[in-house]
C-alpha positions in Angstrom: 81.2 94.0 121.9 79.6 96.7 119.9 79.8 100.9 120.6 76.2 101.8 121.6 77.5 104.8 122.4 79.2 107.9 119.9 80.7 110.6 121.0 81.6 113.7 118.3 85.2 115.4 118.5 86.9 118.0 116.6 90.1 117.2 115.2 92.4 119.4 117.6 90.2 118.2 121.0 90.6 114.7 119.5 94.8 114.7 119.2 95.0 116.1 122.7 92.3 113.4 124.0 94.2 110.6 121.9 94.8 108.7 125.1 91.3 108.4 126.8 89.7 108.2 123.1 91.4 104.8 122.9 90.8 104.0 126.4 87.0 104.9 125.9 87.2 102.6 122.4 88.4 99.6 124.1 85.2 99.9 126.4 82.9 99.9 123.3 82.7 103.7 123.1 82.8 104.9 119.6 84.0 108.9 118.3 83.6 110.5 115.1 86.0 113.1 114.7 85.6 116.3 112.8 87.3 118.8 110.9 85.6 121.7 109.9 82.7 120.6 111.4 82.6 117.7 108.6 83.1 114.1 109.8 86.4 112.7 108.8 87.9 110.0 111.3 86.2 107.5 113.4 87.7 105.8 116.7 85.7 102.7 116.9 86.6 99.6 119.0 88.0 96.8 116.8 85.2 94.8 117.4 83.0 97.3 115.3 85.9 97.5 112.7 86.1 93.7 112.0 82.2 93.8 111.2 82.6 96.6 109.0 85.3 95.0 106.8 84.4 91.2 107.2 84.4 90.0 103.7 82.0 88.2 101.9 81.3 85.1 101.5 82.2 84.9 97.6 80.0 83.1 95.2 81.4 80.6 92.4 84.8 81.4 90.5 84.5 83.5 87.5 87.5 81.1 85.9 85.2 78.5 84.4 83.9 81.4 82.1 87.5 82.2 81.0 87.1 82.0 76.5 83.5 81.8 76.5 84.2 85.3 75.0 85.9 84.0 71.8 84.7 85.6 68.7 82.8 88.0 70.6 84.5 91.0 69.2 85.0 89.1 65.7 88.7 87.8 64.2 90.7 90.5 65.1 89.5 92.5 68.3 92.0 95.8 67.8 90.1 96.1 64.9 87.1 96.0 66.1 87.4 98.4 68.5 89.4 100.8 66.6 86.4 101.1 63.9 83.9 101.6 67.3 86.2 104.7 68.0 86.5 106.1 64.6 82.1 105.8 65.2 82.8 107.8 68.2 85.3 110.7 66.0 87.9 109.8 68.4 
């Protein structure tokens, strides 16, 4: 199920409208609420939610890269990065 439909409340008409907004959410009708005239809130079925935070799929693990960094900075890396600030007049 996915909102086809959106519907734009203000804040205040929203809290007293709580009850049918949900109603109307469950039957795939989405509403932005505003304050001020600016968007802030949305009531959205959960349908439209899961899609909008389904993660990822993630790619290969960045732990096989873990010390391929060594001597990048030189022997000692405080150093190195403390003389890169004194560069900067920090």
């Amino acid at each position: 199920m996915s909102a086809t439909k959106v519907e734009t409340l203000g804040s205040e008409e929203a809290r007293q409208q709580l009850p049918s907004l949900l109603d109307r959410a469950r039957g795939g009708v989405a509403t932005l609420v505003t304050r001020h005239g600016r968007p802030c809130a949305a009531i959205v079925p959960v349908s439209v939610l899961a899609q909008a935070t389904a993660v990822a799929p993630r790619g290969p693990s960045l732990t096989s890269l873990r010390g391929s960094g060594a001597g990048l900075w030189g022997e000692n890396a405080v150093r190195t990065i403390a003389d890169a600030r004194d560069e900067w007049g920090e």
